[in-house]
RODO-2510 file (C-alpha; in nm, 4 decimals, decimal comma):
residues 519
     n   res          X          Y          Z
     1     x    -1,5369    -0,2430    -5,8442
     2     x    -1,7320    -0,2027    -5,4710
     3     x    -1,5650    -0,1196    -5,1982
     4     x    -1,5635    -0,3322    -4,8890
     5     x    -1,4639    -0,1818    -4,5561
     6     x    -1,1766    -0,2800    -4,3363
     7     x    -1,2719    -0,3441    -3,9691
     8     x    -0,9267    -0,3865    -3,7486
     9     x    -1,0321    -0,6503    -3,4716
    10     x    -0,8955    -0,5518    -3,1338
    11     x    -0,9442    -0,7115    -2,8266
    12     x    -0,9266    -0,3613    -2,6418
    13     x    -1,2196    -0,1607    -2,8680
    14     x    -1,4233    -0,2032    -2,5618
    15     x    -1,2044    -0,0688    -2,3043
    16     x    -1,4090     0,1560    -2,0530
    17     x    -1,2956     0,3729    -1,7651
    18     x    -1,4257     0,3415    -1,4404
    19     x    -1,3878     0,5723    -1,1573
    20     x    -1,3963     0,4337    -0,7612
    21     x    -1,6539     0,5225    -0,5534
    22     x    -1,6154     0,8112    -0,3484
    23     x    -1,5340     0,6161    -0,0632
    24     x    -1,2426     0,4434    -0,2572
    25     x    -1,0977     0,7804    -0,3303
    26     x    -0,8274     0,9692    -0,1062
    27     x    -1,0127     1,3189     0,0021
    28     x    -0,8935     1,6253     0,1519
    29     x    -0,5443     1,6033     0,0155
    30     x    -0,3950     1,9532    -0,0280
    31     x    -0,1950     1,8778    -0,3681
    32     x     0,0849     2,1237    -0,4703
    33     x    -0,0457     2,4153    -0,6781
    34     x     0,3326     2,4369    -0,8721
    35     x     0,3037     2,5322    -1,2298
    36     x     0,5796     2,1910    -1,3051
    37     x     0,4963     2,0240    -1,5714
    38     x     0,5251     1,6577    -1,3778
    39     x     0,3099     1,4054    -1,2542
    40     x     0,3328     1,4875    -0,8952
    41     x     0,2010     1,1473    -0,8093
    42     x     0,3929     0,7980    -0,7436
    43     x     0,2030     0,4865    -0,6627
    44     x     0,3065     0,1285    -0,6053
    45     x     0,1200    -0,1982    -0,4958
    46     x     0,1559    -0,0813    -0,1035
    47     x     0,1803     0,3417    -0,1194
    48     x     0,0754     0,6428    -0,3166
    49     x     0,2844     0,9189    -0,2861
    50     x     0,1835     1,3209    -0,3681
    51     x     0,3810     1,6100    -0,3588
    52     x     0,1902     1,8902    -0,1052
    53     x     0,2325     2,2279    -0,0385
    54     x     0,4402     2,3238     0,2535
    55     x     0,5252     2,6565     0,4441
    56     x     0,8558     2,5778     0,5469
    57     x     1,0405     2,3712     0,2157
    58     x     0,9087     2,1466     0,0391
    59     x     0,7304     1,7846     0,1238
    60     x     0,4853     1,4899     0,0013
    61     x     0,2743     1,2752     0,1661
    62     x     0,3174     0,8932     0,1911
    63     x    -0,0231     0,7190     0,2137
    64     x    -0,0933     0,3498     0,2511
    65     x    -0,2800     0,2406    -0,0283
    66     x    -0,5811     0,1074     0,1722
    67     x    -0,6098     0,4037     0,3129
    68     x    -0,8535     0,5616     0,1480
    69     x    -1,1506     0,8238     0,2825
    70     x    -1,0796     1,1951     0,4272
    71     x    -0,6942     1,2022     0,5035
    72     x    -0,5997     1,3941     0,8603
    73     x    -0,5201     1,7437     0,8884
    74     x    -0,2022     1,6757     1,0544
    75     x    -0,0809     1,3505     0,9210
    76     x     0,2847     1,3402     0,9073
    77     x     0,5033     1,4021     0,6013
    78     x     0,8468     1,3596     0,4002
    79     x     0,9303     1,7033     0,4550
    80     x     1,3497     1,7228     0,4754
    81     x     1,3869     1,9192     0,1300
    82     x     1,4686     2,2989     0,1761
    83     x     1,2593     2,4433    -0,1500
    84     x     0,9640     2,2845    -0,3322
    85     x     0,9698     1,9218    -0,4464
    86     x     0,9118     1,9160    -0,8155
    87     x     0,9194     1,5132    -0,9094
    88     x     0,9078     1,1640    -0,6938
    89     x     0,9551     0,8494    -0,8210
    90     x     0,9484     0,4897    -0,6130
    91     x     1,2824     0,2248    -0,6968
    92     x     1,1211    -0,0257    -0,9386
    93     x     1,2732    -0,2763    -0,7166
    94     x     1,1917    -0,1516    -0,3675
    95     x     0,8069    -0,0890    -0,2387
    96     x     0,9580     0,1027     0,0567
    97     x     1,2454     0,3278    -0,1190
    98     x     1,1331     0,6910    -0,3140
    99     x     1,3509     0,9282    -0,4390
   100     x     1,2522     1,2987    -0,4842
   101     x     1,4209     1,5995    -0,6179
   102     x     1,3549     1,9858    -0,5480
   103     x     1,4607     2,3380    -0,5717
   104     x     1,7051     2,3561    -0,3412
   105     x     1,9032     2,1127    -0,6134
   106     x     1,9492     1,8101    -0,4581
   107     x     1,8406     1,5087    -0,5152
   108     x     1,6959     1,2425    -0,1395
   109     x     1,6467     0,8820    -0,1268
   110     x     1,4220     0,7825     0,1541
   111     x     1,3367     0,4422     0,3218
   112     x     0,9513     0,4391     0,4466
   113     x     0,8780     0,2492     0,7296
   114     x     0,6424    -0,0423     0,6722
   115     x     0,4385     0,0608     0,9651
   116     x     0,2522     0,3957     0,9305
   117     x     0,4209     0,7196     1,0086
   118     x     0,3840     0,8650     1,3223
   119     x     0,5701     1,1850     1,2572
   120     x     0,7303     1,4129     0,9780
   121     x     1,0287     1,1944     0,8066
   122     x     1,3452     1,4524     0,7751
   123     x     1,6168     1,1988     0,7724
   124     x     1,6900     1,0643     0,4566
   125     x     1,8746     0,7659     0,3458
   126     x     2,0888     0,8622     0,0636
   127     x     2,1497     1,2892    -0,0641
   128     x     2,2631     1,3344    -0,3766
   129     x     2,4370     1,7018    -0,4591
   130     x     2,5962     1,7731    -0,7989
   131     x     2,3625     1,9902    -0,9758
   132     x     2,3822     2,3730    -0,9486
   133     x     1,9932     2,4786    -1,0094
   134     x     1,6899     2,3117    -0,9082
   135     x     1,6760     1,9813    -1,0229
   136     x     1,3632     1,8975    -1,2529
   137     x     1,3120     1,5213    -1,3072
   138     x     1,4514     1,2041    -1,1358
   139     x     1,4183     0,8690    -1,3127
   140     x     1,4785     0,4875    -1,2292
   141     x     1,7176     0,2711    -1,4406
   142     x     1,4421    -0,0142    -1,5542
   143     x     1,6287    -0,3061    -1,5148
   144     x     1,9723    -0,2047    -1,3177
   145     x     1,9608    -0,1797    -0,9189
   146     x     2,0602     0,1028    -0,7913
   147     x     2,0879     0,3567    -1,1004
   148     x     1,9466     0,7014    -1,0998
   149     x     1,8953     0,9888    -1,3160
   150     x     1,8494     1,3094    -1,2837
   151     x     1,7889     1,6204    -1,5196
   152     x     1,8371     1,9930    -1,3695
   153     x     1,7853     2,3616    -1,4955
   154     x     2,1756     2,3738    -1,5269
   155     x     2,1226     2,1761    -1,8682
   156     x     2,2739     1,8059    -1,7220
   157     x     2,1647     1,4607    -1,6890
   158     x     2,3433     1,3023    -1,3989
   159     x     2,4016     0,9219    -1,3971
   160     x     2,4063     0,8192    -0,9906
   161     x     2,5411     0,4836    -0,8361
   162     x     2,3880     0,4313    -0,5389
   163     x     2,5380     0,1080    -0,4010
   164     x     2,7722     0,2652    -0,1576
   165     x     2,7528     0,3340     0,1995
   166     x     2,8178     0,6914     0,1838
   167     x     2,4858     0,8915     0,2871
   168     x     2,6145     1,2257     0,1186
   169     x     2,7391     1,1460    -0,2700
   170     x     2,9045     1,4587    -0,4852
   171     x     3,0144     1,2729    -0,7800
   172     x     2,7962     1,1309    -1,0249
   173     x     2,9084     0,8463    -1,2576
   174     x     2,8564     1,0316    -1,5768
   175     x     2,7344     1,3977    -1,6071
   176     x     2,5688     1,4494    -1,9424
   177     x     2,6009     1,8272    -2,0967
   178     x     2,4644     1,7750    -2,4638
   179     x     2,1615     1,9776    -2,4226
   180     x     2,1298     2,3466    -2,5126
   181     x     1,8001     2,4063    -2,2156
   182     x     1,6318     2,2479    -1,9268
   183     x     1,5306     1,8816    -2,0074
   184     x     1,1303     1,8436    -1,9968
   185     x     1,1655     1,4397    -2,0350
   186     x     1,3192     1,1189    -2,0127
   187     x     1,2413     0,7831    -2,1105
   188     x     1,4196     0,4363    -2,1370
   189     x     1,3933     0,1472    -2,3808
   190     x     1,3305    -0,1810    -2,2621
   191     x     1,6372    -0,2958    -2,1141
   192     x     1,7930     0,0753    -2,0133
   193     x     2,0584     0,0612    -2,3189
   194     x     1,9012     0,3901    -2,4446
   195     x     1,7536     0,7175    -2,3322
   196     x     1,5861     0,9876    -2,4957
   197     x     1,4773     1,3150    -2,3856
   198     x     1,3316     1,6102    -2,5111
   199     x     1,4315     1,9819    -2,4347
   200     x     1,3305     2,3554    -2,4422
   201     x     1,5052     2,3784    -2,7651
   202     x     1,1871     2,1583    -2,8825
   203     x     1,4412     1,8469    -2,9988
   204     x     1,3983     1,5258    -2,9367
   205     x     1,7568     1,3256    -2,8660
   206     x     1,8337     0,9681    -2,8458
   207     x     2,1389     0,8668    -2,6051
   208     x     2,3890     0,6386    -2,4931
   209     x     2,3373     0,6733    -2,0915
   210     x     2,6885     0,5264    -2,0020
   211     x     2,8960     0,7279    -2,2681
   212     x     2,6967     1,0287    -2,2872
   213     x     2,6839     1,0573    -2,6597
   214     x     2,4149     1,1844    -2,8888
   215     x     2,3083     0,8800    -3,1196
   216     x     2,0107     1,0005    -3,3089
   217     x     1,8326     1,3724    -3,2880
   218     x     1,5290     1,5240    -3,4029
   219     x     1,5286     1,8703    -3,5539
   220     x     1,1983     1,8743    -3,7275
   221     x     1,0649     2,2518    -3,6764
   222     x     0,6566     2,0882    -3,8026
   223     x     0,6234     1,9266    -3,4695
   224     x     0,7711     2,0817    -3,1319
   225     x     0,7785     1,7699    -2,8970
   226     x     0,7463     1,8158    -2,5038
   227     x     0,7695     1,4592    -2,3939
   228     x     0,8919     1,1515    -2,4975
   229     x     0,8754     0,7712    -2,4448
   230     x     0,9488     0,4610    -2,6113
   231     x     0,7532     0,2469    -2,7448
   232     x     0,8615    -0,1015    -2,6103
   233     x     1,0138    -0,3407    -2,8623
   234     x     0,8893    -0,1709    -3,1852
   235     x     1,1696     0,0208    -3,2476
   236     x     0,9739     0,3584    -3,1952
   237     x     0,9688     0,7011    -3,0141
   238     x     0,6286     0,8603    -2,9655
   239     x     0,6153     1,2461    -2,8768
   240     x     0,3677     1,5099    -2,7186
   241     x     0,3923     1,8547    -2,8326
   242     x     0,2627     2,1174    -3,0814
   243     x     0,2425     2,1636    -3,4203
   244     x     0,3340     2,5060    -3,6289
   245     x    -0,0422     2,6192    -3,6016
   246     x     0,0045     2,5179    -3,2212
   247     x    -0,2237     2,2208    -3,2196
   248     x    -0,1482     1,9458    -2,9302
   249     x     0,0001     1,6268    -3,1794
   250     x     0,0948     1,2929    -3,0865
   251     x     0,4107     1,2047    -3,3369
   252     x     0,5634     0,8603    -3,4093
   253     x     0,9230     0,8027    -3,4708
   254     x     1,1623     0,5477    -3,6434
   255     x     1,4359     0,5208    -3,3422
   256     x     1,6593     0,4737    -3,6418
   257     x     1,5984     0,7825    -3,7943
   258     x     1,4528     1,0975    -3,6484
   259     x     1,4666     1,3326    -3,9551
   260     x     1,0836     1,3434    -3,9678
   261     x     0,7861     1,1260    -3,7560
   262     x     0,6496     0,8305    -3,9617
   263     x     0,3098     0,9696    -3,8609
   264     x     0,1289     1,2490    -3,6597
   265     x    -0,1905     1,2873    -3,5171
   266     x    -0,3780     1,6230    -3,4333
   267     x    -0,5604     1,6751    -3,1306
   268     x    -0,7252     2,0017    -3,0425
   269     x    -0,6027     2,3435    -2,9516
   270     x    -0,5678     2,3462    -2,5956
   271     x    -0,2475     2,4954    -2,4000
   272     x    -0,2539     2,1804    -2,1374
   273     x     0,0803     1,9514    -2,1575
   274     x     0,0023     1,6045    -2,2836
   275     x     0,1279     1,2949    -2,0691
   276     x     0,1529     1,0042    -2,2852
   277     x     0,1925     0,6082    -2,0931
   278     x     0,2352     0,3071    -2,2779
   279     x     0,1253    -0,0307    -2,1556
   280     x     0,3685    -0,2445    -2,3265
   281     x     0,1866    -0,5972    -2,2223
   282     x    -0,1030    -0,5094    -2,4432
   283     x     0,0055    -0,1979    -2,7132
   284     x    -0,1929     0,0665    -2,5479
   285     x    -0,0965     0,4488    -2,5506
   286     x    -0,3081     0,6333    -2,2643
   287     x    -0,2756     1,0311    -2,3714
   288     x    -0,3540     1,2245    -2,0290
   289     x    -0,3368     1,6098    -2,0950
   290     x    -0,2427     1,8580    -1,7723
   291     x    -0,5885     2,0689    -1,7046
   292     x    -0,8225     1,8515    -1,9211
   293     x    -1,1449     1,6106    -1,7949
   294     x    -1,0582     1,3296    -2,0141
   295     x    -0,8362     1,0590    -2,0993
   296     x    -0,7990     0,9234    -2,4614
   297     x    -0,6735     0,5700    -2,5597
   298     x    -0,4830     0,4437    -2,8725
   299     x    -0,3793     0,0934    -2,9807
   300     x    -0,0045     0,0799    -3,1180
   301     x     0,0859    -0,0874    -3,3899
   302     x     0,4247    -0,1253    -3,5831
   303     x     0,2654    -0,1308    -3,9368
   304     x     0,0941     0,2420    -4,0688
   305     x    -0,1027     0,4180    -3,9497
   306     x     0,0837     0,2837    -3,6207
   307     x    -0,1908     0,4829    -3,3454
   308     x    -0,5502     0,3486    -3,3980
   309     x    -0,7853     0,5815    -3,1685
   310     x    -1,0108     0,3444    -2,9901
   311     x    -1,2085     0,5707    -2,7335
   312     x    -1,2132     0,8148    -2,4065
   313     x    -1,2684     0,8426    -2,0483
   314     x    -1,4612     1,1715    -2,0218
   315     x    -1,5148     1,3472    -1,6900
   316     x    -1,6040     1,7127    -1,6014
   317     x    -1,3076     1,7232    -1,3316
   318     x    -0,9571     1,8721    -1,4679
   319     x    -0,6415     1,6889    -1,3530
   320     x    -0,3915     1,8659    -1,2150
   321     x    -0,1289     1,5466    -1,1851
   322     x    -0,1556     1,1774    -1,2448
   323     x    -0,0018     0,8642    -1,1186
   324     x     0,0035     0,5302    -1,2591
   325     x     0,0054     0,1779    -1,0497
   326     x     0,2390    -0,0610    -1,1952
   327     x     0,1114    -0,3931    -1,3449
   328     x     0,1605    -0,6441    -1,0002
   329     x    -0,0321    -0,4007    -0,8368
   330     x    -0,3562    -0,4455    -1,0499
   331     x    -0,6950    -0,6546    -0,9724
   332     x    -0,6772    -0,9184    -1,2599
   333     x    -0,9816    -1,0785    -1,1127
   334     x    -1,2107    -0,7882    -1,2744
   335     x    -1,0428    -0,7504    -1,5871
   336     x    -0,8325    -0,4341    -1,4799
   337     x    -0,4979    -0,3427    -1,7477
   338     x    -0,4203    -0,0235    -1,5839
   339     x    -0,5005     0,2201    -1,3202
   340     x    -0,4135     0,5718    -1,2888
   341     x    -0,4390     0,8015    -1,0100
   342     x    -0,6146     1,1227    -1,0686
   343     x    -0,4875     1,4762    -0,8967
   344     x    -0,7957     1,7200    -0,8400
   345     x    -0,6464     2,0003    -0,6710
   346     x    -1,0490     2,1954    -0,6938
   347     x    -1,1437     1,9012    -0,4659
   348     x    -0,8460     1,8123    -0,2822
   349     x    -0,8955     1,4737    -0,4052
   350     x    -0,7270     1,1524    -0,5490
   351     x    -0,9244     0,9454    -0,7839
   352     x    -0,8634     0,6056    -0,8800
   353     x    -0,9190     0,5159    -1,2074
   354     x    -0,9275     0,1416    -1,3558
   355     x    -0,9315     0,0832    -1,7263
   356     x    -1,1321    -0,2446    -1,7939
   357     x    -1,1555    -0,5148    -2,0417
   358     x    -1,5388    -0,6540    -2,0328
   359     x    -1,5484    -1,0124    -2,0009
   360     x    -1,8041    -1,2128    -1,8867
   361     x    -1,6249    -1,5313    -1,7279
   362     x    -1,4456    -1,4403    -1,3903
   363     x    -1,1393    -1,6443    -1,4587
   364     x    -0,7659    -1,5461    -1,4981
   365     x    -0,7693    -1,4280    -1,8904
   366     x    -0,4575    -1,5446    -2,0094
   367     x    -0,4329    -1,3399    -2,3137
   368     x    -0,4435    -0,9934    -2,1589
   369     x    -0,2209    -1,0354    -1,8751
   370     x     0,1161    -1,1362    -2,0706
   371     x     0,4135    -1,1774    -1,8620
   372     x     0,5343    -0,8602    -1,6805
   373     x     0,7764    -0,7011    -1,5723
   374     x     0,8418    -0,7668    -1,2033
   375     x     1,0042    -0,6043    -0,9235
   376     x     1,3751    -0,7822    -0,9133
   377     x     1,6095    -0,6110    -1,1234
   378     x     1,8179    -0,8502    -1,3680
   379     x     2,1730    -0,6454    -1,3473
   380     x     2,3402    -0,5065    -1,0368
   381     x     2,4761    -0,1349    -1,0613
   382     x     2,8623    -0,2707    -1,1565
   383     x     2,7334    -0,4742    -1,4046
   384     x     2,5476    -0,2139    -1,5992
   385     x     2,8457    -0,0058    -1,5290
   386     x     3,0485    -0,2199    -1,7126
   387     x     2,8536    -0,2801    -2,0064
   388     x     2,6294    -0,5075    -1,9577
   389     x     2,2669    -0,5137    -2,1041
   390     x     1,9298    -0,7110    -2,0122
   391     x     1,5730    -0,7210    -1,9926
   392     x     1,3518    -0,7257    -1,7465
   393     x     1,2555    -1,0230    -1,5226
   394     x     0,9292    -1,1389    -1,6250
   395     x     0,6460    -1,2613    -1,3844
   396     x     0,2996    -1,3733    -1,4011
   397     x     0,0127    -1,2173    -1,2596
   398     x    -0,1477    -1,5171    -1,2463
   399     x    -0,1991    -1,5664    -0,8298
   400     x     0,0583    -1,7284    -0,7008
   401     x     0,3080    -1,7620    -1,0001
   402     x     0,6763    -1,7787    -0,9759
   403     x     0,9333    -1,5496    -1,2180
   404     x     0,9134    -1,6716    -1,5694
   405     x     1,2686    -1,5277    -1,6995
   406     x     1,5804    -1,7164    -1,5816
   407     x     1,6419    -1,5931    -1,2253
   408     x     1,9843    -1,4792    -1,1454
   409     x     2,0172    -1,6798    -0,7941
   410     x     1,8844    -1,9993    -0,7814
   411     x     1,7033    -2,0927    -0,4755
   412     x     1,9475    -2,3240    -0,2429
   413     x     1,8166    -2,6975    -0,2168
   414     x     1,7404    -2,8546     0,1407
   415     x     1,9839    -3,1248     0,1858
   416     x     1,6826    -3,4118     0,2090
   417     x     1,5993    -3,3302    -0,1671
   418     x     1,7137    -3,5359    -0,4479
   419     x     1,9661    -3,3941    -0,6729
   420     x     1,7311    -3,4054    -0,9731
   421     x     1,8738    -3,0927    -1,2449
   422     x     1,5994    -2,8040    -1,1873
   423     x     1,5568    -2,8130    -1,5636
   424     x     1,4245    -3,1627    -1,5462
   425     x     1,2227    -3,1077    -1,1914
   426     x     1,0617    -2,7845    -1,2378
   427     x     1,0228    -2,7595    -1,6578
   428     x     0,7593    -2,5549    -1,8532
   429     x     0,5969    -2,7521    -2,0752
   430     x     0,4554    -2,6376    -2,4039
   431     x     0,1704    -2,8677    -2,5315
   432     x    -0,0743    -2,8387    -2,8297
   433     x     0,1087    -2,4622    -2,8841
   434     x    -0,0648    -2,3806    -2,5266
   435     x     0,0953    -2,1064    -2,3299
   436     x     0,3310    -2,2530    -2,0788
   437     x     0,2415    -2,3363    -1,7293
   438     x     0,3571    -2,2197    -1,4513
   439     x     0,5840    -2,4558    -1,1769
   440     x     0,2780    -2,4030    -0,9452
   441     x     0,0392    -2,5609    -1,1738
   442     x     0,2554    -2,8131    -1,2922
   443     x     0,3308    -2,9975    -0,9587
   444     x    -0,0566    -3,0607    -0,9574
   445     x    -0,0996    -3,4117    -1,1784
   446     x    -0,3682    -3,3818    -1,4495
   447     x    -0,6194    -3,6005    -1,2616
   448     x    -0,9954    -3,6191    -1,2224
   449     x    -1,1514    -3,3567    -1,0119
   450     x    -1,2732    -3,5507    -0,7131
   451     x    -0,8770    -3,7399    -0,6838
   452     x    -0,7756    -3,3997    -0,6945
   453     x    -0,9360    -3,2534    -0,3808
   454     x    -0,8652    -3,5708    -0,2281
   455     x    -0,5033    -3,5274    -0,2313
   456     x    -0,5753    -3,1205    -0,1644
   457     x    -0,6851    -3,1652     0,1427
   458     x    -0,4105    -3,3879     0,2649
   459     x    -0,1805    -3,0945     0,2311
   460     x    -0,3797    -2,8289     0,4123
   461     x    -0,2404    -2,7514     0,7265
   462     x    -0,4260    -2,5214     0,9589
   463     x    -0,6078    -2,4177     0,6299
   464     x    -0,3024    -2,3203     0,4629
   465     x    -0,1416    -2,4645     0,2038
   466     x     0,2161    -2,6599     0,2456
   467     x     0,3246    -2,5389    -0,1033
   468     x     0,1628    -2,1969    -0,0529
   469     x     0,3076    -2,0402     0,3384
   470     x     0,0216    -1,8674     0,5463
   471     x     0,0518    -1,4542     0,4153
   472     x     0,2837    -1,2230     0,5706
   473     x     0,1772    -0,8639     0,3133
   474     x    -0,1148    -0,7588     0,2204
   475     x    -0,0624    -0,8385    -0,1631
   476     x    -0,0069    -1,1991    -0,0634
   477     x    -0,2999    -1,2122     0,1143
   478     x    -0,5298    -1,0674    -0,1230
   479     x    -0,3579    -1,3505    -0,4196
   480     x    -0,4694    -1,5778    -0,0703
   481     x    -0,7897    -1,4420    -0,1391
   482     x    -0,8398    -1,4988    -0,5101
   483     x    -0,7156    -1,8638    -0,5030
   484     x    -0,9689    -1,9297    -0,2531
   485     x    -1,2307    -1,7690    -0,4605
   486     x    -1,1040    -1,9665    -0,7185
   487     x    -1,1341    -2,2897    -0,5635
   488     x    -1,4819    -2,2039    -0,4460
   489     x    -1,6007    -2,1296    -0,7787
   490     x    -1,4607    -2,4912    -0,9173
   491     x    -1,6076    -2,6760    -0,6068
   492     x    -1,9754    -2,5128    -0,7192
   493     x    -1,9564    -2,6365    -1,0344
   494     x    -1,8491    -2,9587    -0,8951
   495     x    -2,1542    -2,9610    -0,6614
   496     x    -2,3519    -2,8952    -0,9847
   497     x    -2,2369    -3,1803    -1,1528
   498     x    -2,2790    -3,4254    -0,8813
   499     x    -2,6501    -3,2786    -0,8557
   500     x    -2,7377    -3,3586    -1,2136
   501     x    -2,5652    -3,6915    -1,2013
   502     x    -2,7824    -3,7900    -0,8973
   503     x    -3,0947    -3,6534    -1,0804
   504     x    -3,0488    -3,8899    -1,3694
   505     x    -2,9948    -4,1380    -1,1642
   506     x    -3,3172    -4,1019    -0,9522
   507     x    -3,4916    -4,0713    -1,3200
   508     x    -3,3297    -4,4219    -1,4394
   509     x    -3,4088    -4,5910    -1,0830
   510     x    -3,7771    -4,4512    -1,0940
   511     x    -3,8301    -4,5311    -1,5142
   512     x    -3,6630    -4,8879    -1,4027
   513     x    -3,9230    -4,9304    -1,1297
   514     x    -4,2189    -4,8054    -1,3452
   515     x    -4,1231    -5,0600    -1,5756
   516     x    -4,0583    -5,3902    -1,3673
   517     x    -4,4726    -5,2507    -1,2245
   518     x    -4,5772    -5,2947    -1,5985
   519     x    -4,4715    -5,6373    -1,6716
***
């Protein structure tokens, strides 16, 4: 009886790290030296926010994301907290809105201008005061507008509405006291019906958000988890922590049943606190541990032995923080399925990493950029309130998509349209088991290419599009930028096709003439 290997094919075995230049990367940043075990970094498609040290309270820096290079000595800051700022976090569904929580136990919501700041920001938009010690971690509801949460050193998990126009709110919605010491994480499923969180006590708990009540807990003393996170729409918790022998150890959990993990994987034997991210478009687990150089990489999978190791970033710099950017903020024209944002407090510096998928053709890939989520929320605060649950609104990152999941408001009709049901109009088509369209592509006819740039051009105006309005943000105009490229890169080989066809033809005209010479 031989033995044949088994080889597990994976699109992401390749997967390589690359850091930006040193003139991509944000320099001379003096990052908070606190001993918080947090990420200390916040980044979205426009800003990256970093919590700095401060003589007088605490503050962060807001820094346009173009703005890379040696940052100013003086340039201004958040700075309205009274003690040191220990988490930030941007809304989910607002590029300009951060909250941040410190010492001095309250919780700020801030609006950031969309121009650059000239001056410290002390006025806030929103304080939140309920908790009695410093307040430790803040966290976005995923998929409900306008929901907080916050965990303190007084043991609670505060639920906050913030749809109301009071600028000072005392009450939270729900104040949740089932934990026995200070809350190191949280983490929501998919569509924000469940939380879980780990404590000091070393247990990991699953919970019901709007009730408050303890659904599932962990008390297994082999593996003493620090943080948590689910694992999309497998039905699975995955933890960070140590072992008995104090070995770091990734663990995976039934979300069913948290008597013991399904699996666990040893690391090494370093004291640095692992921060795990999962990518839930393409099954990845990104393990980033606090003080180390490297950054290791797993592929999920809901059959045993559920984390296959695929490879590392090494690097010689420790990290003191990180910071992911969310998906819409990513270059899909090189391949890129995540970015994180390196803390080097030796340095002072802020280094962009992109985690790549090698391909050779420069066109969108379809099957690594899966619908995402976007950044419109699909319940309002009431509605969650009440008991309602849903998942995210999906978008493409194809350039210049439209939302894929059913949008809440329709978009009002001008009163020259037809009445022709948007169903019928606008429909994505599934053909051959293809992936469906988009509506963009789909109001182009399937039509030879030269017909095709014929009827282009008649709807340039100004060289814009009709369909497509000139850019008002940046992102828009870079997604400008890629359809152009696109369209370049189909007129070449257009040009190249034309070329051969008028070579043949000059080699029929001249055989044709060699032959009428003959006879």
């Amino acid at each position: 009886m031989s033995w044949h290997p088994q080889y597990r094919s994976s699109k992401f075995r390749h997967v390589f790290g690359k850091p930006a230049s040193k003139e991509n990367c944000y320099d001379s940043v003096p990052i908070t030296h606190s001993v918080q075990d947090n990420h200390f970094c916040a980044v979205n498609p426009y800003f990256i926010a970093v919590v700095t040290e401060c003589s007088c309270g605490g503050a962060f820096f807001v820094i346009p994301l173009h703005q890379t290079g040696k940052l100013d000595p003086h340039y201004p800051k958040v700075c309205g907290h009274k003690g040191n700022v220990l988490d930030i976090k941007w809304n989910p569904f607002n590029d300009f809105e951060i909250a941040s929580c410190s010492e001095d136990t309250t919780i700020k919501i801030w609006d950031i201008p969309k121009q650059l700041l000239t001056k410290n920001l002390t006025a806030c938009k929103k304080e939140l005061i309920g908790h009695t010690r410093r307040v430790g971690l803040v966290e976005w509801h995923p998929t409900a507008a306008n929901i907080l949460f916050s965990s303190g050193y007084d043991y609670k998990v505060m639920v906050w509405n913030l749809d109301t126009k009071e600028s000072v709110i005392m009450n939270p919605v729900r104040t949740i006291g089932c934990h026995q010491g200070v809350i190191l994480s949280m983490s929501f499923n998919t569509n924000g019906s469940l939380l879980a969180t780990t404590c000091k006590d070393r247990k990991i708990r699953i919970l019901d958000p709007r009730a408050g009540a303890v659904l599932q807990e962990a008390n297994c003393t082999g593996h003493r988890a620090n943080k948590v996170l689910f694992l999309g729409d497998l039905n699975k918790l995955l933890s960070t922590g140590t072992s008995r022998w104090n070995n770091r150890q990734l663990a995976v959990w039934d979300q069913d049943n948290l008597s013991m993990p399904l699996s666990e994987v040893d690391l090494d034997g370093s004291s640095g606190v692992l921060f795990p991210f999962y990518d839930v478009d393409t099954n990845m687990l990104y393990v980033v541990g606090k003080g180390d150089g490297n950054i290791r990489y797993y592929e999920v999978s809901a059959d045993k032995p559920h984390l296959s190791y695929l490879t590392e970033y090494r690097s010689l710099t420790p990290q003191k923080g990180i910071g992911i950017m969310p998906k819409r903020g990513l270059d899909v024209t090189s391949c890129e399925i995540f970015r994180f944002y390196k803390l080097i407090t030796t340095k002072g510096l802020i280094e962009p990493i992109s985690m790549i998928v090698p391909r050779r053709s420069e066109s969108y890939q379809e099957d690594i950029y899966p619908p995402t989520a976007g950044a419109q929320p699909s319940l309002t605060a009431q509605e969650w309130l009440r008991g309602m649950n849903k998942g995210p609104v999906l978008v493409s990152l194809r350039p210049c998509s439209e939302l894929l999941s059913p949008q809440p408001l329709l978009p009002e009709r001008p009163p020259s349209e037809p009445t022709t049901p948007f169903n019928q109009k606008e429909k994505l088509v599934v053909e051959d088991g293809q992936k469906p369209f988009s509506r963009v592509e789909e109001k182009v006819p399937r039509q030879p290419a030269e017909r095709r740039l014929e009827e282009k051009k008649t709807r340039l105006t100004n060289g814009f599009d009709i369909e497509c309005p000139p850019p008002k943000t940046e992102n828009e105009l870079l997604q400008m930028f890629y359809r152009q490229q696109e369209e370049i890169r189909r007129l070449r080989e257009l040009l190249t096709q034309r070329e051969v066809q008028a070579k043949q033809l000059e080699l029929e005209v001249k055989n044709s003439r060699m032959s009428s010479e003959r006879f």
